[in-house]
N, C-alpha and C positions, 0 to 999 in steps of 0.2 A: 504493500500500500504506500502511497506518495507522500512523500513530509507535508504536503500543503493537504492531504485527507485528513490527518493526527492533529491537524491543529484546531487550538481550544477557541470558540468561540460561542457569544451570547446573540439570541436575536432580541433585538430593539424593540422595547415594547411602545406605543403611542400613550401618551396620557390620557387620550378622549377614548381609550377604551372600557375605564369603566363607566363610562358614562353610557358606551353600545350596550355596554353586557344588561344596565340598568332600565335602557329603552327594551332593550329584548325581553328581557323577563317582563315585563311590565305588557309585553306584545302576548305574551305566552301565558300567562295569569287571565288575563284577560279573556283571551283563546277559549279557555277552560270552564272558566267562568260563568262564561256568557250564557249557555243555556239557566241556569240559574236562576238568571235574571231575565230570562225570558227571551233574549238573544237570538237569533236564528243563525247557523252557521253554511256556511258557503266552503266548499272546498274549489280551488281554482287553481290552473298551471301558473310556472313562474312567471310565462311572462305572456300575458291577459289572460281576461280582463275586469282584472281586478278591481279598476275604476268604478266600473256600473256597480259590481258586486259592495262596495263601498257604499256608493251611491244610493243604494235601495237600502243600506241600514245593515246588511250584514257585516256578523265578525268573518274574515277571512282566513283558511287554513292553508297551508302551499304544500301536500305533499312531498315535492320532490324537495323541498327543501327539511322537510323531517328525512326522508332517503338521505340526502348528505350528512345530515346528524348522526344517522347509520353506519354511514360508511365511514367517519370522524373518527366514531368513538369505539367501530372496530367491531359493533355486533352485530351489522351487517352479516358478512361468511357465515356465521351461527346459524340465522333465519332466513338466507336466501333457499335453503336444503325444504326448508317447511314448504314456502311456497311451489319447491319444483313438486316435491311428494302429491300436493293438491294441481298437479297437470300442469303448471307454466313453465316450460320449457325454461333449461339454465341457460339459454342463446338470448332472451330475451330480455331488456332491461333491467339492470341489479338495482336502480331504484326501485321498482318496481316489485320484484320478488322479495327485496329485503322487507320494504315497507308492507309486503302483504303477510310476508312472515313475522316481523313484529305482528301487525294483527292476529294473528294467529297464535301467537304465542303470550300475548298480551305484556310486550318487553316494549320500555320504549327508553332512549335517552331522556324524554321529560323526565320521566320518574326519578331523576338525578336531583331534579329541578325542585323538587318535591311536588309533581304536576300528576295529575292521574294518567295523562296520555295523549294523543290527538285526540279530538272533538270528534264523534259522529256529525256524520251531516246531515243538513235537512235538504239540500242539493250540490251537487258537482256539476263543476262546469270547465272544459274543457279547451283548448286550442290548439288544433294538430300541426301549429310551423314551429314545432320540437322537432316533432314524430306524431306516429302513429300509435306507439305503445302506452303513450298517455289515455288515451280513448279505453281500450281494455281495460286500463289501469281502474278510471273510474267507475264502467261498467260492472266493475266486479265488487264493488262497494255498493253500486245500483241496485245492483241485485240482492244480496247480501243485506239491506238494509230497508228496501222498497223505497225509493227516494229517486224524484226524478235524474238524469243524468242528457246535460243541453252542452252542445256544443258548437266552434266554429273551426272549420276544416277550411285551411287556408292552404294554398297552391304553393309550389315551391320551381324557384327559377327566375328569369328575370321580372323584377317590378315592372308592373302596368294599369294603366288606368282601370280597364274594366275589371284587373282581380282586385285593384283595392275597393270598385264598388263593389263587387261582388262582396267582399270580407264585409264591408260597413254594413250590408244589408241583413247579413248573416247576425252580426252582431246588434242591430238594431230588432230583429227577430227574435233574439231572446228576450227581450224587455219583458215582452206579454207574463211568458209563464214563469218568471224572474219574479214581478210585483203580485202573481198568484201565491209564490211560497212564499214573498217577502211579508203581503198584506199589506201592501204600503205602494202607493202611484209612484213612478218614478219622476223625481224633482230634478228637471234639468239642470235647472241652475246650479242645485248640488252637485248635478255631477260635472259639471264647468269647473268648480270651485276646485272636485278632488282632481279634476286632469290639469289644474293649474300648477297645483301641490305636486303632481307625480312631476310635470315635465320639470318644477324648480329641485324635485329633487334630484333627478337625474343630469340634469346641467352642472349639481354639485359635484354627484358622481362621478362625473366625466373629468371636470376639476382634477379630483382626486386622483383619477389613475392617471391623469396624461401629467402629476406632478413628475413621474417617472423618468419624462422628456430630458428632463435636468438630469448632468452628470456631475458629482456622481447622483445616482436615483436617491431618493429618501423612501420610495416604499417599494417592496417587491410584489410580483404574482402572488407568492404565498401570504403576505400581508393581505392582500386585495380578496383573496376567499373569505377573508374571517368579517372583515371590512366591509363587504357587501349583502350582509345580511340585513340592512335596514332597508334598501335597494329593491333587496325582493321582496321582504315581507314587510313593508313598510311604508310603501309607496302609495301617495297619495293622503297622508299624515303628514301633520305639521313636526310630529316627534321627527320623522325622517330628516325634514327638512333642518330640522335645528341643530341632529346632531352634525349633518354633511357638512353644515356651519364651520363647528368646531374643529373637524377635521383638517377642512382646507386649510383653515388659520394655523393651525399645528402643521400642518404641511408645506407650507410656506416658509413658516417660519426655520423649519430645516430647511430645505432649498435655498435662503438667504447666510444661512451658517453652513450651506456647504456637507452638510449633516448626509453622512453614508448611511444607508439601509445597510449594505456589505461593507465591511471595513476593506480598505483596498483595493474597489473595484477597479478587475481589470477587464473581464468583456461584459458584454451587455448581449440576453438571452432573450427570445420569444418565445413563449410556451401557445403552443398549437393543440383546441382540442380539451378535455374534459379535466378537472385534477382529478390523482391519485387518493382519494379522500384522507384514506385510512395509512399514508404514506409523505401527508405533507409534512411534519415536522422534520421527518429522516430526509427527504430532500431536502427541504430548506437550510436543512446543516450542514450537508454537501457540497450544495453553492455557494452556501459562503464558507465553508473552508475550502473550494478551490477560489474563494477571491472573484465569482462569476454573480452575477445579479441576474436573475429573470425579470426583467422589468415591464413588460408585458403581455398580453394574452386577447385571443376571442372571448375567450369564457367570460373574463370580468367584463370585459365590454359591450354581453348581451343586456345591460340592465341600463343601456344607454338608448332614451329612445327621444331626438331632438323633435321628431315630427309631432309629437302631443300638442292639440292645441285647443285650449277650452273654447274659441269661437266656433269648431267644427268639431265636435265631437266623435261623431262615430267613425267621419271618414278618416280623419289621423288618429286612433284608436288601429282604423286597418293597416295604415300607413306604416305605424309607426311601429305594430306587431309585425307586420309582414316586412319589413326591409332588416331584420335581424340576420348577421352572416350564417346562420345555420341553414335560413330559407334561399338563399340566394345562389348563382351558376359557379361554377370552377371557376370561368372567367372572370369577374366580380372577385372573387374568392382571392384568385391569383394578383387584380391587381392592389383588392383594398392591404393583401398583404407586404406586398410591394411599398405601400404609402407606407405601412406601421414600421416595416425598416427603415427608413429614408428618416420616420419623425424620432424613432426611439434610438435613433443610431444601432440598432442592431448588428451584434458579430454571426452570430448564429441564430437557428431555431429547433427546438423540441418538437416533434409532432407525440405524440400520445396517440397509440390505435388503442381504444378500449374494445374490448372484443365485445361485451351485451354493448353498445352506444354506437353504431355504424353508422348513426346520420350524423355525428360529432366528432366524424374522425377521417380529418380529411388529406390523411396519407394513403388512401387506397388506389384511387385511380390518375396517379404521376404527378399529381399537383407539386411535393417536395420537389421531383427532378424538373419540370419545368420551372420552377421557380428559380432552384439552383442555378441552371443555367440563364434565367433573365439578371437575378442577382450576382450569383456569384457567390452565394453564402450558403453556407456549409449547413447539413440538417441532421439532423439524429430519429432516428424513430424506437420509439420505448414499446415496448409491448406489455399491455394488461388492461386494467380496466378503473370504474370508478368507484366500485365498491367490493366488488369479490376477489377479495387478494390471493384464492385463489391460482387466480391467471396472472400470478406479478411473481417474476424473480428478482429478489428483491440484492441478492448478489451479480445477477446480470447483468440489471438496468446500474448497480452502481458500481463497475467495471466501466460501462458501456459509455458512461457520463464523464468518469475519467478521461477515458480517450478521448474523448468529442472536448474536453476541455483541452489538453493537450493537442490534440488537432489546431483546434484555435489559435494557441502558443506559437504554432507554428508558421502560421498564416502568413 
């Protein structure tokens, strides 16, 4: 193993993190809570749309973002087996199977929290410019609970006027059986108000990761997973917005001192594609004892959405859901990746194939080698996935990082 592997270092914590941890629990209490109080709860993907769902009054759940808490804190592998036992194929989404084996098993990280669990729902609602596996996902909760299950099945490839009417309509479709479970009419103006809230939150957002820009970075990819949980489950609250607040101004204020994320940076990494959940801290330590920053990603960037706009609601709702890089062509793919080197000064990039996550893993069909050759910059591809560590050599992949480090050295 390399001298610069053995070497001892700490990761930087933010100060405005307990302030996250404080809005989150307070998100997650709530979560819980709310039937209690009479509450109605919505289960919805990460990314829409969760605005309306606000909008009529419900508390909101994110499963996949419980799946990553899964795969976090490691009990993922445990209860993906459950799920496969009850017929879901292990090919298939590990958030997915995890989250359905927590149910199953009645295991969940809340209960760390001192929480009973996720919320049953009184509906799920859905949007397939993930995937497809999402749809099943809630169906099986559908079923399972008798609770209706509405969605929007958004088109993937290039943006065009008629699929973003298409999506607006789709989404304005739900309204109807939306304020039948809500009991409550839908208040436009209310939902202006929260798609003002999500877009100021997400302009923070954007803030905060493209602080990266600056060399040396002040915050990495794996800072930006933990970081972005108010992004997803939070958007559209004023809490989101206040904490992004504090953020940027602590990010700044490194960036003005000069302040490393990685002590010593010497390249600067793009990570391509899903994290390792159950595997960031053991990378993160990696990078920075080879002295390398991953300073940015697709992933954190999917909770970037500029097209929100409370004067048109539903149509930048479509806009703004459908032009996310997971929905979009190779071509698009290849150049918006092209830009993130040029801005973040990139030496190299990571692709991540996650084996269950195929629409998120976009070293399959030569993307890295065309790129390679438009750029010039050197790629690595890690093999495994986002939650079943299973499929991760975890001696492999950190061999595998060595060299790609050393390659760089080389350059």
């Amino acid at each position: 193993m390399s001298t610069a592997t053995e070497k001892k270092v700490e990761r930087k914590e933010f100060q405005s993190t307990g302030k996250m941890k404080a809005v989150m629990g307070k998100y997650f209490t709530e979560l819980t809570q709310g039937p209690e109080q009479g509450k109605k709860t919505a289960w919805c993907t990460s990314v829409g749309p969760a605005e309306l769902l606000r909008a009529l009054g419900f508390n909101v759940f994110f499963p996949e973002n419980h799946g990553a808490m899964l795969g976090a804190s490691r009990m993922a592998t445990d209860l993906i087996p459950l799920a496969n036992a009850k017929g879901f194929s292990p090919d298939i989404c590990s958030y997915l199977t995890s989250d359905i084996g927590s149910y199953l098993k009645g295991e969940s990280p809340l209960q760390k929290m001192k929480l009973p669990g996720p919320p049953k729902a009184d509906v799920l609602v859905f949007n397939t410019n993930q995937c497809r596996d999402v749809k099943d996902w809630f169906q099986f909760y559908a079923r399972e609970w008798d609770v209706p299950c509405l969605g929007i099945h958004s088109p993937v490839g290039e943006l065009s006027e008629p699929m973003i009417e298409d999506v607006a309509k789709q989404t304005e479709a739900l309204v109807e059986p939306l304020e039948e479970v809500a009991g409550v009419k839908l208040d436009i103006d209310k939902l202006r108000e929260i798609i003002d809230l999500s877009r100021q939150c997400t302009m923070l957002w954007k803030q905060v990761l493209e602080s990266a820009a600056h060399r040396p970075a002040p915050i990495t990819f794996f800072d930006g997973t933990i970081q972005m949980g108010p992004a997803v489950v939070l958007r559209g609250t004023q809490d989101a917005v206040d904490y992004y607040k504090l953020l940027v101004d602590e990010l700044n204020q490194r960036v003005a001192n000069d302040e490393a994320a990685v002590e010593g940076e010497r390249f600067r990494i793009y990570w391509e594609g899903m994290p390792i959940w159950g595997k960031l801290r053991d990378l993160s330590t990696q990078f920075m004892q080879l002295q390398t920053c991953v300073v940015a990603s697709t992933y954190c960037n999917s909770w970037i959405f500029e097209d929100l706009d409370p004067a048109d609601p539903f149509r930048s709702m479509a806009r703004a859901y459908g032009s996310i890089f997971i929905c979009r062509s190779d071509d698009f793919k290849e150049l918006y990746l092209q830009e993130m080197f040029e801005k973040f000064q990139i030496d190299g990039i990571v692709y991540h194939d996650a084996k269950t996550c195929p629409n998120n893993s976009n070293c399959r069909y030569q993307l890295p080698q065309r790129l390679a050759e438009r750029t010039g910059k050197p790629y690595l591809i890690i093999n495994g996935d986002l939650n079943d560590l299973r499929l991760y050599s975890e001696e492999q992949t950190r061999t595998n990082i060595e060299a790609f480090v050393e390659q760089l050295a080389g350059t």
